[in-house]
C-alpha positions as CSV (number, residue, x, y, z in Angstrom):
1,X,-10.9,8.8,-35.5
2,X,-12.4,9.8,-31.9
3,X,-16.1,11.6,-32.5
4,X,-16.3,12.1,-28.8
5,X,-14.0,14.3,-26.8
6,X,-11.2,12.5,-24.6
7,X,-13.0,13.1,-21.2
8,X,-10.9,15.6,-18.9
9,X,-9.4,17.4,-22.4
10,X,-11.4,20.5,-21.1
11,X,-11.4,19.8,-17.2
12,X,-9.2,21.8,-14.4
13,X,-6.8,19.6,-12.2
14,X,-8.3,20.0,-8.6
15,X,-6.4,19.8,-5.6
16,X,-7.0,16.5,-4.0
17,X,-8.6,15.8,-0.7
18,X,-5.7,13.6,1.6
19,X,-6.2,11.4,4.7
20,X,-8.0,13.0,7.7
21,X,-10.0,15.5,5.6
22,X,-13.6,15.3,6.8
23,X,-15.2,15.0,3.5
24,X,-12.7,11.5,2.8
25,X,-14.6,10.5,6.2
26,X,-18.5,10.9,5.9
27,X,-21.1,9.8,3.6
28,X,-21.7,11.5,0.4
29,X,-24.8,13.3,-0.7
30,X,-27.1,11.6,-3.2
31,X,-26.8,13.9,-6.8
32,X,-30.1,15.5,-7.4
33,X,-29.0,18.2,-10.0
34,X,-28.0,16.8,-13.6
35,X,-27.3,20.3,-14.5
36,X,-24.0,22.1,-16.4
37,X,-22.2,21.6,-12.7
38,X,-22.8,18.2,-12.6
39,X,-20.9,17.6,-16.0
40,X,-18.3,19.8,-15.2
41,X,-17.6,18.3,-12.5
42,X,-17.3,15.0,-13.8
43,X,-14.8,16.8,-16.6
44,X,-12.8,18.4,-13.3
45,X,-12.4,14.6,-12.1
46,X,-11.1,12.7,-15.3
47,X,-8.7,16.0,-15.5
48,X,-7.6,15.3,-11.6
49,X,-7.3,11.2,-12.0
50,X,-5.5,11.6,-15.2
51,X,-2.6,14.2,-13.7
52,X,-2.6,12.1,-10.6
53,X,-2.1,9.5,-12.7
54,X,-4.5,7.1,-11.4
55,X,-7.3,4.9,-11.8
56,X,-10.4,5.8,-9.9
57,X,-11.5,9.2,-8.0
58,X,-14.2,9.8,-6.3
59,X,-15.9,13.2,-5.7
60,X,-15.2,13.4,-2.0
61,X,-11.7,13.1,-3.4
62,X,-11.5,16.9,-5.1
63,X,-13.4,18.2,-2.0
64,X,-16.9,17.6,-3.7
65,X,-19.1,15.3,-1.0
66,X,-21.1,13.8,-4.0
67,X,-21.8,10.3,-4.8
68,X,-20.4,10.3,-8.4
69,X,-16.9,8.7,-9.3
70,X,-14.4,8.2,-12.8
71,X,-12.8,5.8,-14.1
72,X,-10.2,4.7,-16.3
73,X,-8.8,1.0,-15.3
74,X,-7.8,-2.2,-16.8
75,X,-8.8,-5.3,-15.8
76,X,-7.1,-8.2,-14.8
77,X,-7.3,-9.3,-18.9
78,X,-6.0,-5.8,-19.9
79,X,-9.3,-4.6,-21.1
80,X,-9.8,-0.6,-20.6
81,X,-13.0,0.1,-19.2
82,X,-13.8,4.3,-19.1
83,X,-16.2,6.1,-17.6
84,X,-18.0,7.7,-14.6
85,X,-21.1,6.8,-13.0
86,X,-23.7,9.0,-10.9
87,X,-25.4,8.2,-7.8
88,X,-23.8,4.4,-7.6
89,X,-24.7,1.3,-5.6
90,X,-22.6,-1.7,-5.2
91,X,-25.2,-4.5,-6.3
92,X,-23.0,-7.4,-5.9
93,X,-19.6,-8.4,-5.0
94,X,-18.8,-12.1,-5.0
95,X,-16.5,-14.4,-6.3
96,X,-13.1,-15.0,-4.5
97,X,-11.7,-12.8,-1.9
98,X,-8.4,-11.6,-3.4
99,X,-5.6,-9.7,-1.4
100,X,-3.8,-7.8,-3.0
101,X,-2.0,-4.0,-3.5
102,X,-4.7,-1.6,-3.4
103,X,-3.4,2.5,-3.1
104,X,-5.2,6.2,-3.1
105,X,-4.6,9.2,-4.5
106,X,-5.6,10.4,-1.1
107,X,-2.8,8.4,0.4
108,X,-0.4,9.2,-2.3
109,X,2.6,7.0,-2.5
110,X,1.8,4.3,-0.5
111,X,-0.2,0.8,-0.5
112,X,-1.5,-1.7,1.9
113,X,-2.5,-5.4,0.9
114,X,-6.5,-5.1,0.9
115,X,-9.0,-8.0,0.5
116,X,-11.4,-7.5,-2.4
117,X,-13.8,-10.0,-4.2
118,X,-12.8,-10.4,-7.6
119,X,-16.0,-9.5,-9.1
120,X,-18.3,-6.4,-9.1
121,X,-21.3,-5.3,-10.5
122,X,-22.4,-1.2,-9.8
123,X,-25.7,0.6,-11.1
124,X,-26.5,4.1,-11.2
125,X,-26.9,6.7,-13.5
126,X,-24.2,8.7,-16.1
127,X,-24.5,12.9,-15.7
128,X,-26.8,12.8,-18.4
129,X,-29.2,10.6,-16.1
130,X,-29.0,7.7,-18.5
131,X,-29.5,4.1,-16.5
132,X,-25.9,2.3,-16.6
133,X,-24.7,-1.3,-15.2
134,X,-20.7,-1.9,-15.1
135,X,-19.1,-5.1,-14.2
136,X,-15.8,-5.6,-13.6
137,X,-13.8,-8.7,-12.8
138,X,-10.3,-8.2,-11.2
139,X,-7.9,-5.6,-11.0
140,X,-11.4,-3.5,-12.3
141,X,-13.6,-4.8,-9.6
142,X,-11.2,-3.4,-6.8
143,X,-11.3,-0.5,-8.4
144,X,-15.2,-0.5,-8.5
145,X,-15.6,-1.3,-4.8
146,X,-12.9,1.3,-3.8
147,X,-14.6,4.4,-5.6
148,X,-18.0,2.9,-3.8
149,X,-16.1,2.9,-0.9
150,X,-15.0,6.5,-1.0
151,X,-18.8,7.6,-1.1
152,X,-19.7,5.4,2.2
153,X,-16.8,7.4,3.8
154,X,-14.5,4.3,4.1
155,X,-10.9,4.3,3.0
156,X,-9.0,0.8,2.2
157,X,-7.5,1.7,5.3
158,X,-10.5,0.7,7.1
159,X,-10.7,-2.6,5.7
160,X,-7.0,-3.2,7.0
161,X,-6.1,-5.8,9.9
162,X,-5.2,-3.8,12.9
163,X,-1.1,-5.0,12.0
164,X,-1.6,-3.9,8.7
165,X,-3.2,-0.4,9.6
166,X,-0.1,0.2,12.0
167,X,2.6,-0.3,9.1
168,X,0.0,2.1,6.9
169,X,0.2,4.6,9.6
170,X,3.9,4.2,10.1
171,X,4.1,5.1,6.3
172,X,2.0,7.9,6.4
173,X,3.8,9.7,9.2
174,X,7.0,9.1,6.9
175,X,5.4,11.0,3.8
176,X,6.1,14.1,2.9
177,X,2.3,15.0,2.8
178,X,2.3,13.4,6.5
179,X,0.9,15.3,9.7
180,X,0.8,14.1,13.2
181,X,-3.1,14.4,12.4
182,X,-3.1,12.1,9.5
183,X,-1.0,9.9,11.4
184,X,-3.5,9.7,14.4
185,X,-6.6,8.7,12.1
186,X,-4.5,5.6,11.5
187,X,-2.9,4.8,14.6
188,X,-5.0,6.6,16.9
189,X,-4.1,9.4,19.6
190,X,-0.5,11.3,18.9
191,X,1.5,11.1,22.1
């Protein structure tokens, strides 16, 4: 029996920030405020990533330019590792450099072979302002250096080879969420 509240049971589903919104594309703001917001907002994103059915979101992701991110991911041994951290820093990454399939719920429905280390360690704080360490090996530390990711303003797209970035572009002017603006900050000027 649970004595803690699945997180997101009492968050709202946001609408999700896609490719080319400005706040995907800057830095986030450091959180100073530990206050009722803060927690609901944390709530709002496990409601958002669970509906979305993914892994990871960051706050720039539901329009909030905040260095916080959720998680709920398995590693590469199947092991669930849960929770959100405040105000992150990506400490180490090291290990081997795996490619492999890496998405975004702001790129929904596609996926570009990405090169990650295979092991991560992040530090921050939890909305409570409690000190927390997460390391993740795997599948778990690409999601870890994703979310960090988000909060520098980088997309996996950015991390693509040029040849790589053209074939994501080519897919996101297929989507159905797919403008001739979201197109262009892949593959440059629309002719």
């Amino acid at each position: 029996m649970r004595n803690r509240p699945i997180p997101g049971s009492s968050g709202l589903v946001r609408p999700l920030s896609l490719l080319g919104a400005p706040v995907l594309h800057a830095p986030c703001e450091t959180v100073t405020d530990f206050g009722a917001p803060l927690a609901r907002l944390v709530e709002d994103m496990f409601a958002t990533m669970y509906a979305a059915r993914g892994v990871g979101l960051a706050a720039n992701q539901v329009g909030e330019a905040l260095r916080v991110f959720v998680y709920d991911c398995p590693d590469d041994e199947d092991r669930r590792h849960l929770g959100h951290v405040v105000n992150p820093r990506l400490v180490e990454a090291d290990g081997f450099v795996v490619r492999g399939p890496e998405g975004c719920l702001s790129l929904p429905g596609l996926e570009a072979p990405t090169e990650r280390f295979d092991r991560a360690v992040v530090e921050g704080v939890t909305a409570d302002g409690a000190p927390v360490r997460i390391e993740g090996t795997g599948f778990f530390a690409r999601c870890l250096q994703h979310e960090c990711d988000h909060l520098d303003g980088l997309l996996y797209a950015d991390r693509l080879s040029s040849r790589r970035r053209a074939r994501l572009a080519r897919g996101v002017r297929r989507a159905p969420w797919g403008t001739p603006e979201r197109h262009a900050r892949l593959a440059g000027p629309v002719s």
